[in-house]
NUTOR-594092 format. One record per residue (C-alpha): residue in three letters; residue number from 0; x, y, z. Coordinates in steps of 0.2 Angstrom, whole numbers, plus 2048, in hexadecimal, padded with zeros to 3 digits. Last residue first. Layout:
N
r:k:x:y:z
ALA:NUM:X:Y:Z
...
This chain:
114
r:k:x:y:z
UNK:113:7B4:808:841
UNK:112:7AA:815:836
UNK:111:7A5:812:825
UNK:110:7A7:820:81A
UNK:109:7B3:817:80D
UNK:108:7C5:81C:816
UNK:107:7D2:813:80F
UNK:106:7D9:820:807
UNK:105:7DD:829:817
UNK:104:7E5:819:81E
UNK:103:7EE:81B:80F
UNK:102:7F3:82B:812
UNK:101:7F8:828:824
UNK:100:804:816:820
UNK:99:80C:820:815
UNK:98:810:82F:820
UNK:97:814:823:82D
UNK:96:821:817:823
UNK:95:82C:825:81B
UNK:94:82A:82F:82C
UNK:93:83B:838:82C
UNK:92:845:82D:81E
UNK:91:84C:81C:81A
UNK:90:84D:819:807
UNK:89:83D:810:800
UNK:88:834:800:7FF
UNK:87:821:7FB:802
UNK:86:818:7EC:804
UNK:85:803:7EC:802
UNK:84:7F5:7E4:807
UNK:83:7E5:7E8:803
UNK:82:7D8:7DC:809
UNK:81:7C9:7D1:800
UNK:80:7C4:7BF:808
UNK:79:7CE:7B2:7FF
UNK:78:7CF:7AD:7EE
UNK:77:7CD:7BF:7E7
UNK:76:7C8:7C0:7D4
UNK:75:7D4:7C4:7C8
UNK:74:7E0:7D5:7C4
UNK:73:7D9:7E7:7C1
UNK:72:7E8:7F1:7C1
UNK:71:7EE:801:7CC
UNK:70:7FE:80A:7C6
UNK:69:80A:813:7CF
UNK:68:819:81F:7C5
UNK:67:821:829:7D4
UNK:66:830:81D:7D7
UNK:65:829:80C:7D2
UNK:64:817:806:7DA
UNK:63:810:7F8:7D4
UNK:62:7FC:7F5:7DB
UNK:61:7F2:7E4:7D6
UNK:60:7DF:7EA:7D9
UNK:59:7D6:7D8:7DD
UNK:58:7C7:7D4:7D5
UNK:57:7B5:7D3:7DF
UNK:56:7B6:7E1:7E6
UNK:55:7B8:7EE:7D8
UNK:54:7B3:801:7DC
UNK:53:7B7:800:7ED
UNK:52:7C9:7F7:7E9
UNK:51:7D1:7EB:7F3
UNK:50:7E2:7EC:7F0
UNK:49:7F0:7DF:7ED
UNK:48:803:7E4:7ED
UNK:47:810:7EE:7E8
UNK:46:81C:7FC:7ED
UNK:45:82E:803:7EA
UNK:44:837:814:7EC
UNK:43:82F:81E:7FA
UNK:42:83B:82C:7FC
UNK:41:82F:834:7F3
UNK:40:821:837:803
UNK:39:812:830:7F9
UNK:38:808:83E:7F5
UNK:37:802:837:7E1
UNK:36:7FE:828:7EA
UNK:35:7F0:82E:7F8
UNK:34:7E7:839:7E6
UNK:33:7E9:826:7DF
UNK:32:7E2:81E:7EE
UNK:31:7D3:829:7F0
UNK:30:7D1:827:7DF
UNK:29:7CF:814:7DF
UNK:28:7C5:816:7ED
UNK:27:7CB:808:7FB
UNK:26:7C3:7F7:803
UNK:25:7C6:7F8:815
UNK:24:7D2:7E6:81B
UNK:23:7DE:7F1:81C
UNK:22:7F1:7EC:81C
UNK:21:801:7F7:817
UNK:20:812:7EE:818
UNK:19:825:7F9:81C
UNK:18:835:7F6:813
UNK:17:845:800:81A
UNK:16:854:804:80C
UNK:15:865:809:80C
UNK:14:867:804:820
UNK:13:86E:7F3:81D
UNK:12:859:7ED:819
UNK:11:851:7F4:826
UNK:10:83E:7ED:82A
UNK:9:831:7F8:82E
UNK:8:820:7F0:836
UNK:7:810:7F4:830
UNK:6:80C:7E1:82D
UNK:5:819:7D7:839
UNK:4:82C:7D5:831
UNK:3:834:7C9:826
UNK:2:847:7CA:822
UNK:1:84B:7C0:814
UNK:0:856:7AF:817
């Protein structure tokens, strides 16, 4: 059976590879989470998943993620209440899953204080 682990939780997979998820229920700037994309630590290898986006919140954003190529696509409307969530894979390194988890955090960030 896969391994399934809590949101922001890493999980190892035979030490080749960790996976970490993402979760915020803040919508995000499109180009804030682009400019947070283009500094993802590169041992980040893999990501996808839905994103509530500022500029779109009625549709889900569906996020790919492959090696340092990301793209972000309009898909349908939401069935449930809006919030990113995100999966990511990547080779096991110094603050792979913090330095993420900090940019978009950053990204997410749309002036409204918590």
């Amino acid at each position: 059976a896969p391994e399934r682990a809590a949101a922001g939780s890493v999980v190892r997979h035979d030490e080749r590879y960790v996976s970490f998820a993402w979760d915020c229920a803040l919508p995000i700037d499109a180009a804030r989470l682009r400019d947070a994309v283009a500094r993802l630590p590169p041992s980040l290898l893999r990501g996808k998943g839905f994103v509530h986006v500022l500029q779109a919140p009625q549709d889900q954003g569906i996020f790919h993620l492959v090696g340092r190529r990301a793209t972000l696509t309009r898909g349908g409307p939401w069935r449930d209440r809006p919030r990113t969530r995100l999966v990511f894979i990547g080779e096991p390194s110094t603050g792979l899953r913090a330095d993420t988890v900090a940019l978009l955090d950053a990204a997410s960030l749309t002036g409204v204080q918590m």
